[in-house]
Phi, psi and omega in degrees: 000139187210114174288143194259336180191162192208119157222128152337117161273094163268117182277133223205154155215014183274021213280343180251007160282317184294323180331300179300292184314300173306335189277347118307014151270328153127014165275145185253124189327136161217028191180100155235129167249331164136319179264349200202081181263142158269171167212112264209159180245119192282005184237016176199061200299349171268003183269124173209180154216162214236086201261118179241117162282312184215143131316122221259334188236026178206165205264018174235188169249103193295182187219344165189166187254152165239169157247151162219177187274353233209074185252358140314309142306314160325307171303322194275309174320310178260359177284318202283346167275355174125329198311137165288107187302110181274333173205137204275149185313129193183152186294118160256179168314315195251039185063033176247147170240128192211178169191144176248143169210156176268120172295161180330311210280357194088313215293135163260126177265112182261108193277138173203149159275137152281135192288000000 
């Protein structure tokens, strides 16, 4: 298993105020769904973050995304440790396959591949 990227999720409803800030950080939109804009560094494309007013298709708000190579394996990894699953592995629309589960702290992780 080899993580590809780890970004932040800010929960917001502020999404074309965060455009503008982050975009004087040197990030650029690479993503809007409406509920989830990404945003990007064009000379580091993982270096990225995340503006969420809510999630449209789980039953929380994650606190950060991991991408891994592997989100199958992942899944099995932690289903088998016990880690609590908050939203079960499954296709989304825009092409990640994901699941979410909570770390110690209460943090929900939303782990994913892109199919």
């Amino acid at each position: 298993m080899a993580v590809r990227r780890v970004m932040p999720i800010i929960p917001s409803e502020a999404a074309q105020e965060s455009r503008e800030f982050y975009g004087l950080l040197g990030f650029e939109e690479v993503m809007n769904l409406g509920w989830i804009m990404t945003l990007a560094s064009p000379s580091s494309p993982t270096a990225q973050v995340s503006v969420m007013t809510s999630d449209k298709t789980a039953p929380v708000t994650p606190d950060m995304s991991v991408e891994v190579d592997d989100v199958e394996a992942v899944y099995a990894v932690m289903r088998d440790s016990g880690a609590e699953i908050v939203h079960p592995l499954q296709d989304e629309e825009w092409g990640v396959r994901r699941f979410f589960v909570r770390d110690p702290n209460g943090r929900v992780v939303n782990v994913l591949s892109h199919r």
